[in-house]
C-alpha beads as a LAMMPS data file, in Angstrom:
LAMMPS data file: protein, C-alpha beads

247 atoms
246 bonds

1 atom types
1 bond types

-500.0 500.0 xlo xhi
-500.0 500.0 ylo yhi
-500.0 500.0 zlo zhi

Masses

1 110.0

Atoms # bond

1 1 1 -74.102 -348.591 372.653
2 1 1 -75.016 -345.819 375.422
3 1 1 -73.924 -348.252 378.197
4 1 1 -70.803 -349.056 376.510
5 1 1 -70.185 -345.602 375.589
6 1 1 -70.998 -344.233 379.417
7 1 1 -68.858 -347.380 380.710
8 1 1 -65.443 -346.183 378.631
9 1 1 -66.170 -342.647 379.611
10 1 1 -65.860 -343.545 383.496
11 1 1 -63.126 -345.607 382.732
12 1 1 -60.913 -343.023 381.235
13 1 1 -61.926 -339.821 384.002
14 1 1 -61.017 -342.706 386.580
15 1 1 -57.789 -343.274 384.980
16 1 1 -54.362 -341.623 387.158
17 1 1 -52.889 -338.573 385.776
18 1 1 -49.848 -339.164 384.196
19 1 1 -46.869 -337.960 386.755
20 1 1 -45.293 -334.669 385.782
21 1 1 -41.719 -334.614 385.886
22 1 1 -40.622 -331.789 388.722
23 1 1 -39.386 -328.879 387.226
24 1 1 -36.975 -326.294 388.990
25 1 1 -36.722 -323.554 386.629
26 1 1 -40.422 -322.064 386.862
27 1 1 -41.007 -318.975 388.557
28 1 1 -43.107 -321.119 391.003
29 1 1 -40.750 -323.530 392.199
30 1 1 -37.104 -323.070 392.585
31 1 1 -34.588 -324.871 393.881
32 1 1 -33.272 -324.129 397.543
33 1 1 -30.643 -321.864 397.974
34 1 1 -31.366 -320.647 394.544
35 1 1 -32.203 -316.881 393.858
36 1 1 -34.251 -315.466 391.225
37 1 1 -34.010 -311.944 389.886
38 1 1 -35.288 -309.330 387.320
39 1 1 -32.564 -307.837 385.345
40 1 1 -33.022 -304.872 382.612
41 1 1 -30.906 -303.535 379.737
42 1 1 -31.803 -300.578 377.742
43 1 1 -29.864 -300.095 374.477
44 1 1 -29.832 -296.511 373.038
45 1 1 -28.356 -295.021 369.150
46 1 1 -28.730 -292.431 367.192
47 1 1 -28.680 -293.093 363.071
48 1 1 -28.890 -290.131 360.441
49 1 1 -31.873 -291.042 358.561
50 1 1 -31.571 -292.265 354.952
51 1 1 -35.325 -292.109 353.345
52 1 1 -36.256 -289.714 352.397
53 1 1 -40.181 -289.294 351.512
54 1 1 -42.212 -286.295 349.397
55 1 1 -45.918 -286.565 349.512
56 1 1 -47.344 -284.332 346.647
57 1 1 -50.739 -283.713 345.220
58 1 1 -52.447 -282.397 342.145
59 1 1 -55.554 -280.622 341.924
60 1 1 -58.209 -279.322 339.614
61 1 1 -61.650 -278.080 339.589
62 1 1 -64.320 -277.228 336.614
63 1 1 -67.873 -277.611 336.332
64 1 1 -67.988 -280.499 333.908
65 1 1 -66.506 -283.582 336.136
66 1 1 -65.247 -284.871 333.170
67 1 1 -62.592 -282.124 332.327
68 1 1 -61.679 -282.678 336.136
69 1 1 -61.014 -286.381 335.659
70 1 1 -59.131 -285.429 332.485
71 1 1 -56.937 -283.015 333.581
72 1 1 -55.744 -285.029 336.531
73 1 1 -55.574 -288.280 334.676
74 1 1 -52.756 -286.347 332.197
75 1 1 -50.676 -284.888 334.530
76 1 1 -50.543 -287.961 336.536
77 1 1 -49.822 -290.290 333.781
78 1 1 -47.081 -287.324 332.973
79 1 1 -45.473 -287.431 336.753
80 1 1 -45.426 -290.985 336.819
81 1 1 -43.689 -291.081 333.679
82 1 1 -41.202 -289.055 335.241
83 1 1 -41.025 -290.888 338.427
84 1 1 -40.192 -294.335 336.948
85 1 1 -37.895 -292.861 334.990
86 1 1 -35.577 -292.262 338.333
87 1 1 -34.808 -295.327 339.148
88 1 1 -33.561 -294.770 342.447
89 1 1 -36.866 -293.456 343.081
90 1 1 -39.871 -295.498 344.117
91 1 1 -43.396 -293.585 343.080
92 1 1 -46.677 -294.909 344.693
93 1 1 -50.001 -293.371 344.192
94 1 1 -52.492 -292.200 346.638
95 1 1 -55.894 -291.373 347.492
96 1 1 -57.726 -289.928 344.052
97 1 1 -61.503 -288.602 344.767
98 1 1 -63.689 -286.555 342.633
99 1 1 -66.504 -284.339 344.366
100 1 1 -69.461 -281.522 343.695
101 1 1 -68.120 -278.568 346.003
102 1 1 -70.188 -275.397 346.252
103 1 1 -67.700 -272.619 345.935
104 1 1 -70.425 -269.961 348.164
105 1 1 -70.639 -272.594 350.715
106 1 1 -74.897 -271.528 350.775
107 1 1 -77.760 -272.810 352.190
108 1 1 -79.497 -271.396 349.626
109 1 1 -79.776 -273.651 346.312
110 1 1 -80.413 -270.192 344.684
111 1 1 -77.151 -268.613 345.330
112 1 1 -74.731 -271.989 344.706
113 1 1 -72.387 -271.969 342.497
114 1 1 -71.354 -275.852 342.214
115 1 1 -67.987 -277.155 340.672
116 1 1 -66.289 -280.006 340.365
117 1 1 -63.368 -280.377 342.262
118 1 1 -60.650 -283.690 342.427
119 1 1 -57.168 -284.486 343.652
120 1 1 -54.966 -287.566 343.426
121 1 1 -51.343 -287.873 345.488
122 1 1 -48.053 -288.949 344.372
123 1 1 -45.882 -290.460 347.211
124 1 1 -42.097 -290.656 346.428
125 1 1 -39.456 -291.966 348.141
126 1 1 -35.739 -292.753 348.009
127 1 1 -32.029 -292.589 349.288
128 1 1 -30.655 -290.843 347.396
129 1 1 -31.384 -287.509 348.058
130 1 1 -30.258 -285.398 345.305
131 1 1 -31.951 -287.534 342.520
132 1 1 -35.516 -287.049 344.793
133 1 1 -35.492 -282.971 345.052
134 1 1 -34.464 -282.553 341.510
135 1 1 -38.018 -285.331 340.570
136 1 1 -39.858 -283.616 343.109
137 1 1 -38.578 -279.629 341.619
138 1 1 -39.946 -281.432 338.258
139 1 1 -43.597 -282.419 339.702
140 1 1 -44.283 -278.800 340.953
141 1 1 -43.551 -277.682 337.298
142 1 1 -45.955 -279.772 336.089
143 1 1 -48.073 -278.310 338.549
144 1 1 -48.282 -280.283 341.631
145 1 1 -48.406 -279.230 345.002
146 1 1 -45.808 -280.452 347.903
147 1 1 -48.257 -281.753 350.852
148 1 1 -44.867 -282.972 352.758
149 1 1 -41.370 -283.573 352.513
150 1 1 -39.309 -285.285 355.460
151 1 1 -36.725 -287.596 356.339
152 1 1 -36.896 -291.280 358.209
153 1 1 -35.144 -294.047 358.814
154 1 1 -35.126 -296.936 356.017
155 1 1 -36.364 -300.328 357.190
156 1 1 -32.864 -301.797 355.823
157 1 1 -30.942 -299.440 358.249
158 1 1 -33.455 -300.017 361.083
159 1 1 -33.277 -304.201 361.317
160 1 1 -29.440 -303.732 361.194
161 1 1 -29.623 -301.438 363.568
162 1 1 -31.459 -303.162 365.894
163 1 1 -29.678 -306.937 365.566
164 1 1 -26.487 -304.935 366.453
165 1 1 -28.402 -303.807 369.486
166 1 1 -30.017 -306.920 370.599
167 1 1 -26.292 -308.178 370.647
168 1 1 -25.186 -304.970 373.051
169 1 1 -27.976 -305.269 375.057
170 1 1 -27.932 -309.274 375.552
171 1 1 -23.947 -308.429 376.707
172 1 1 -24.728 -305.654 379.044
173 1 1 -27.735 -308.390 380.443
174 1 1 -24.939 -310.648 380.831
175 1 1 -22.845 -308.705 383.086
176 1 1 -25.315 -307.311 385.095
177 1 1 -26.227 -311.272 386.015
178 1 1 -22.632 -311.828 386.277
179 1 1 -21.888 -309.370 388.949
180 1 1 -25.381 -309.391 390.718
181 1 1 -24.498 -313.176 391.055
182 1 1 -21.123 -312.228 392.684
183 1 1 -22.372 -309.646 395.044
184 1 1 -24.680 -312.117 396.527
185 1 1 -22.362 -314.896 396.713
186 1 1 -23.832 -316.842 393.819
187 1 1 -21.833 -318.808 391.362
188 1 1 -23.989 -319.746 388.491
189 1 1 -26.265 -317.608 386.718
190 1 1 -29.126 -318.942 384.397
191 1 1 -31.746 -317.070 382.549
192 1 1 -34.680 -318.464 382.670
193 1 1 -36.872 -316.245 380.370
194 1 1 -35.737 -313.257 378.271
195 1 1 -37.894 -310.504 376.435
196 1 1 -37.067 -308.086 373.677
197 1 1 -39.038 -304.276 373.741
198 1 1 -38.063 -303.071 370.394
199 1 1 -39.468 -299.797 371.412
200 1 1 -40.351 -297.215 368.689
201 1 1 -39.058 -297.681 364.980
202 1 1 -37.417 -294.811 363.074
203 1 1 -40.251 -294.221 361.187
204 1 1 -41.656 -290.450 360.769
205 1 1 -44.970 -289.419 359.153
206 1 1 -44.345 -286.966 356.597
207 1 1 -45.291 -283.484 357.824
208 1 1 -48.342 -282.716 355.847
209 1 1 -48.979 -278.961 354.954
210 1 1 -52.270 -277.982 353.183
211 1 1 -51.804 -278.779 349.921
212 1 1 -51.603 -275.154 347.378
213 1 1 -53.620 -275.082 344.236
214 1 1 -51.751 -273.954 340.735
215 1 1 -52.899 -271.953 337.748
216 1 1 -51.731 -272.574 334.772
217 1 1 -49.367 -269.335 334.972
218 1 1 -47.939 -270.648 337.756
219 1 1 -47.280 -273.827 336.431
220 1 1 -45.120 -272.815 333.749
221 1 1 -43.107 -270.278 335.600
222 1 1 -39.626 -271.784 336.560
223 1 1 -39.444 -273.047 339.928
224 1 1 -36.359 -274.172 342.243
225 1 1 -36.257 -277.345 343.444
226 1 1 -36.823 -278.503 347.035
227 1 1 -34.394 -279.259 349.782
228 1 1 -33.883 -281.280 352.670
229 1 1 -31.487 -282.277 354.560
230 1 1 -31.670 -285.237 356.854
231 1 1 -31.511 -285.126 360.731
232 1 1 -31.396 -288.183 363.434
233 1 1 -33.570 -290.492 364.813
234 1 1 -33.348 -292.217 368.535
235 1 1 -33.662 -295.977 368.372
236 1 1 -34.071 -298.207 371.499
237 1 1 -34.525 -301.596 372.683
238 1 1 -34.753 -303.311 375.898
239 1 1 -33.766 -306.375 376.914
240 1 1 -35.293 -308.121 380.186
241 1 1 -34.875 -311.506 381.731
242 1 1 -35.375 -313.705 384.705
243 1 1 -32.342 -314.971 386.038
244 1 1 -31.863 -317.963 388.116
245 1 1 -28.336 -317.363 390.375
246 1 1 -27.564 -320.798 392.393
247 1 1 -24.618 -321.663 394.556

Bonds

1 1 1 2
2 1 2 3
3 1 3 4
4 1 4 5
5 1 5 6
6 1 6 7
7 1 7 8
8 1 8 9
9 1 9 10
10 1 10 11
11 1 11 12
12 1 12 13
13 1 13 14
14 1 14 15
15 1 15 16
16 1 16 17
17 1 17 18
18 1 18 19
19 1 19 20
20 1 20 21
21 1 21 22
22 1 22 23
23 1 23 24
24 1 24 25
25 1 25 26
26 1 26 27
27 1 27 28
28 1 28 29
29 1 29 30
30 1 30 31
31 1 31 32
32 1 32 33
33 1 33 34
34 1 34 35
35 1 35 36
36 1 36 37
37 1 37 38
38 1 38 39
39 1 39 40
40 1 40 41
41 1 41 42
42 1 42 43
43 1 43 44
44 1 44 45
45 1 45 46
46 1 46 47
47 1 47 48
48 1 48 49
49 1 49 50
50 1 50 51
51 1 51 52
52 1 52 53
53 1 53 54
54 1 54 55
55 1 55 56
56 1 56 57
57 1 57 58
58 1 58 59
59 1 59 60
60 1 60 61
61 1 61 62
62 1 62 63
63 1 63 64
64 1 64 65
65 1 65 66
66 1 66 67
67 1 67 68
68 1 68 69
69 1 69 70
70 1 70 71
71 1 71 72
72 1 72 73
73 1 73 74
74 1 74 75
75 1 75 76
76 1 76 77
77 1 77 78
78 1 78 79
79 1 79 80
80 1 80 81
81 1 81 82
82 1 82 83
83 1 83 84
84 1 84 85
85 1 85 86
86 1 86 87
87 1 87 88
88 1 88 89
89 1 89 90
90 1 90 91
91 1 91 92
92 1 92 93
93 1 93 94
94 1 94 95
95 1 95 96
96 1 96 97
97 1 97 98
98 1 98 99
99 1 99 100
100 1 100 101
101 1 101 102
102 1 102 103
103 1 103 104
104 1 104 105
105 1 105 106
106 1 106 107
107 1 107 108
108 1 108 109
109 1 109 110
110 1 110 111
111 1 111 112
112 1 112 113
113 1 113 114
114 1 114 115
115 1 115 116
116 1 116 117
117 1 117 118
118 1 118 119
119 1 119 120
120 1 120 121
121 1 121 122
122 1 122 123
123 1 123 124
124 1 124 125
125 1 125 126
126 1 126 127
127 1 127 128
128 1 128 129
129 1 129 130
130 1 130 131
131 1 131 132
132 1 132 133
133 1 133 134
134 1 134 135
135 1 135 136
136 1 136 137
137 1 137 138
138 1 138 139
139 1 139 140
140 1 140 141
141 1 141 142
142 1 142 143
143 1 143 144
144 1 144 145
145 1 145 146
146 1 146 147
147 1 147 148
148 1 148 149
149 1 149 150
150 1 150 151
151 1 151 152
152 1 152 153
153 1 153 154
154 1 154 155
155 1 155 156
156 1 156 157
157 1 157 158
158 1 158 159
159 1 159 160
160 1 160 161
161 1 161 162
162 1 162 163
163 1 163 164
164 1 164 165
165 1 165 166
166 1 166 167
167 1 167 168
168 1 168 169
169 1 169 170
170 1 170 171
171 1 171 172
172 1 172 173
173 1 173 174
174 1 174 175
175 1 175 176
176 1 176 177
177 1 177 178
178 1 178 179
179 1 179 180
180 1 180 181
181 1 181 182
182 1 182 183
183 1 183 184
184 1 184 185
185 1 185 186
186 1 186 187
187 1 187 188
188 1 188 189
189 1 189 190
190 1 190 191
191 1 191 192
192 1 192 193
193 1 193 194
194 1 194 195
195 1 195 196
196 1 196 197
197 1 197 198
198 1 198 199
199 1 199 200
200 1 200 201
201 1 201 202
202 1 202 203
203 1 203 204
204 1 204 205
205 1 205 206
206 1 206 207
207 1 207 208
208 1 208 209
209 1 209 210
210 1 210 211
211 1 211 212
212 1 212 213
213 1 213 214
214 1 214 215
215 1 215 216
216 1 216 217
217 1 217 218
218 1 218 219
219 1 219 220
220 1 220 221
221 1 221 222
222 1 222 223
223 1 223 224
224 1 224 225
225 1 225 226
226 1 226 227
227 1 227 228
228 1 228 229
229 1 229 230
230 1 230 231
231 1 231 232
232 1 232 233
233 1 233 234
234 1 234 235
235 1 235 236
236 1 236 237
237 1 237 238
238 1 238 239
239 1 239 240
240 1 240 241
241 1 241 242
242 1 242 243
243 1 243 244
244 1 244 245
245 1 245 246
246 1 246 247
């Protein structure tokens, strides 16, 4: 069976390659006469942005870890409840830790003074502006803190945005080959290979701010709601392509 095996094995690695067909259009090998180029479009808009996105917090401290846990359990059962009841509002929750914080920050195990201290985030987010401020104006009554509060663009807005671009850019591509092709005497143009940059998205981080603890008194004092208003963001995309120009 190792003969046979060794035998077949020779046989095949002794076998011709199969012929390739020839193949103008690689970058490699074109035809005579032919020229190939690098051409470049850059498409460039500005959109108002449409999301807009509050990050808010709530926080609590104590020295029994379960009155910590509690406390931020209610109130966050409490803005949720008010959350979901916006529906033009989607509500997501965040990060929620509980830790053992000494409020002396000393060395000294004599002179601590260890507390429990916890936080859990509320992220909401919507276009419609008017019905976000007003849910956000109700969260800092209940006693949550605003941690950020900015504008971006949605991901709807964005892909339309950019398939009306691609077809922009694509047309100015077009030209370019067009009259490159002309000034050097060419009269077909061919592209060969084309690549799409989508450059940055319209995305923004929130702009976080250090989050502000609230007493109770503060809590129940009447607050007024949040605003924003929305700005613009830049969106590119470029287009480039190898472009075969032949007489």
């Amino acid at each position: 069976m190792r003969t046979i095996f060794i035998f077949v094995l020779a046989l095949i690695i002794a076998l011709p390659a199969p012929t390739q067909a020839q193949d103008y259009k690689t970058l490699l090998d074109i035809p005579e006469g032919s020229t190939l180029i690098n051409l470049s479009a850059t498409e460039r808009v500005e959109i108002e942005q449409d999301l807009l996105i509050a990050n808010l917090s709530f926080k609590h401290e104590s020295k029994d870890p379960k009155v910590v846990q509690d406390k931020i359990n209610t109130v966050m059962q409490k803005a949720l409840d008010k959350a979901k009841s916006v529906t033009s509002v989607k509500a997501i929750t965040q990060q929620y830790y509980v830790h053992e914080y000494d409020r002396n920050r000393s060395k000294d195990r004599s002179r601590r003074d260890m507390v429990w201290r916890g936080q859990q985030g509320l992220q909401i987010k919507g276009k419609k502006a008017d019905d976000l401020l007003k849910l956000a104006g109700e969260l800092q009554e209940l006693g949550m803190a605003m941690n950020g509060l900015s504008y971006s663009v949605s991901p709807e807005l964005l892909e339309e945005t950019r398939n009306n671009m691609l077809e922009d850019a694509l047309a100015k591509l077009v030209t370019k080959a067009e009259r490159t092709a002309k000034t050097l005497g060419k009269k077909e143009t061919e592209f060969l290979q084309i690549n799409v940059d989508m450059g940055r998205g319209g995305y923004q981080q929130p702009h976080m701010m250090r989050a502000m603890s609230m007493d109770a008194g503060m809590a129940q004092e009447s607050m007024a709601a949040p605003v924003a208003a929305p700005g613009e963001s830049t969106i590119t995309m470029t287009v480039s392509a190898n472009a075969l120009l032949s007489d």
